[in-house]
C-alpha positions in Angstrom: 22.4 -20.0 3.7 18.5 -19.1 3.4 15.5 -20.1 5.1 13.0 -22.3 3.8 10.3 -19.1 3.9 9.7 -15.3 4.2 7.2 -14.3 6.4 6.0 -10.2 6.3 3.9 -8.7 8.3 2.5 -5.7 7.4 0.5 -2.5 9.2 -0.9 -0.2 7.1 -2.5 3.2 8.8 -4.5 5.9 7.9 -6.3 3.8 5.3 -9.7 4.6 4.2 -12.4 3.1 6.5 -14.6 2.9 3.6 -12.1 0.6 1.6 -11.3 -1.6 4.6 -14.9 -2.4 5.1 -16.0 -3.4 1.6 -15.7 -7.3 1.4 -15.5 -7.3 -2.5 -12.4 -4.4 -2.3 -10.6 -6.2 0.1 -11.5 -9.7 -2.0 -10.6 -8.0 -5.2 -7.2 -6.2 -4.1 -5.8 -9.2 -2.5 -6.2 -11.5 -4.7 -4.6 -8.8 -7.4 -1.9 -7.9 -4.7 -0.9 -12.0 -5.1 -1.2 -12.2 -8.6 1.1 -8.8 -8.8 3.6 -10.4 -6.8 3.9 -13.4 -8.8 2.0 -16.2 -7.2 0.1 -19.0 -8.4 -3.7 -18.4 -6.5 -5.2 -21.9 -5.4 -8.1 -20.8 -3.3 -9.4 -17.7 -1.5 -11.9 -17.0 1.7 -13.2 -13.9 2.4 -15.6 -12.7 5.4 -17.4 -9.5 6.6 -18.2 -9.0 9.9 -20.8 -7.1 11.4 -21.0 -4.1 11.8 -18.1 -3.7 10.1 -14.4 -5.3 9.4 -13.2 -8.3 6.5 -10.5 -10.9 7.5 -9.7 -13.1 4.5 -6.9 -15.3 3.2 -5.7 -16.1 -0.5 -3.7 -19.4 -0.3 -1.0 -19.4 -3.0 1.0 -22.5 -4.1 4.0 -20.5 -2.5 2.3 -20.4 1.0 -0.5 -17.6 1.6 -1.7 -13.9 2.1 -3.7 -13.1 4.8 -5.8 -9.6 6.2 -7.7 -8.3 8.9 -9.3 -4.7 8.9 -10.3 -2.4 11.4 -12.2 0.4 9.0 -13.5 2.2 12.6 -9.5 2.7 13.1 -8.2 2.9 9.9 -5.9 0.1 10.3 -5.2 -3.2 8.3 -3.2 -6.1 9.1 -1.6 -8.0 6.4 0.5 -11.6 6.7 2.3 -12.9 3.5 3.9 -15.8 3.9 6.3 -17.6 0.8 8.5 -20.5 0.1 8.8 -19.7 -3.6 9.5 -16.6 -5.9 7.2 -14.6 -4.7 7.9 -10.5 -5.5 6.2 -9.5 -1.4 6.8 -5.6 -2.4 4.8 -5.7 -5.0 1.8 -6.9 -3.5 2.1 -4.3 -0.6 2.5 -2.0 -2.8 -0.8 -2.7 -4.3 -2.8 -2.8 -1.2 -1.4 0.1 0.0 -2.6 2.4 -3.1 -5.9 0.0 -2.9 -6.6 0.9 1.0 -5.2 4.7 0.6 -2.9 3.7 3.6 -0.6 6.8 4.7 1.6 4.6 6.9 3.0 1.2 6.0 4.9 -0.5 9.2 6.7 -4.0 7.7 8.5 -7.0 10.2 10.3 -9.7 8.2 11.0 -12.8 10.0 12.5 -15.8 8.1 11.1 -19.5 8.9 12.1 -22.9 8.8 15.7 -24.2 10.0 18.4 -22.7 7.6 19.8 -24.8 4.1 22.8 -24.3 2.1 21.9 -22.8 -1.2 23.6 -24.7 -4.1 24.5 -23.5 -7.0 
């Protein structure tokens, strides 16, 4: 049996404050951090708040990836959420050498009722 997602959530601490609060970083690493994991990007939405913090979300055919940042604490919350053939690790991996993160924190929670996989 499998579920019909994978849902990881991520805290990364100790990242730089100066990465977390530049909207075109943050834009530009998770939108590589899905394409390294192996999703098909549809759309993307990225904002910058004052004075400081970005919350953003790629949606990816498979489902999507989602942030929030708190630069002032060096903390960033990441959501990735997939249905498909997604390779998660390898997009955390990416945002964690992207945000300089020293501690990475992961919860895994599968969605959707439960199928039979068939061969």
């Amino acid at each position: 049996m499998t579920a019909l997602g994978h849902h990881l959530l991520v805290e990364f601490e100790g990242c730089d404050p100066v990465a977390l609060a530049d909207l075109e970083q943050v834009t530009s690493a998770m939108l590589r951090a899905a394409v390294a994991s192996g999703a098909t990007v549809v759309t993307h939405s990225f904002h910058h708040f004052s004075p400081q913090g970005v919350s953003g979300a790629v949606i990816i055919a498979e489902s999507h990836l989602a942030i929030h940042t708190w630069p002032e604490h060096g903390f960033a919350a990441v959501d990735f959420f997939s249905c498909g053939g997604v390779d998660m690790d390898r997009g955390v991996a990416l945002l964690k050498i992207a945000f300089g993160a020293t501690k990475e924190t992961r919860l895994e929670l599968e969605r959707g009722p439960l199928r039979t996989v068939r061969p």
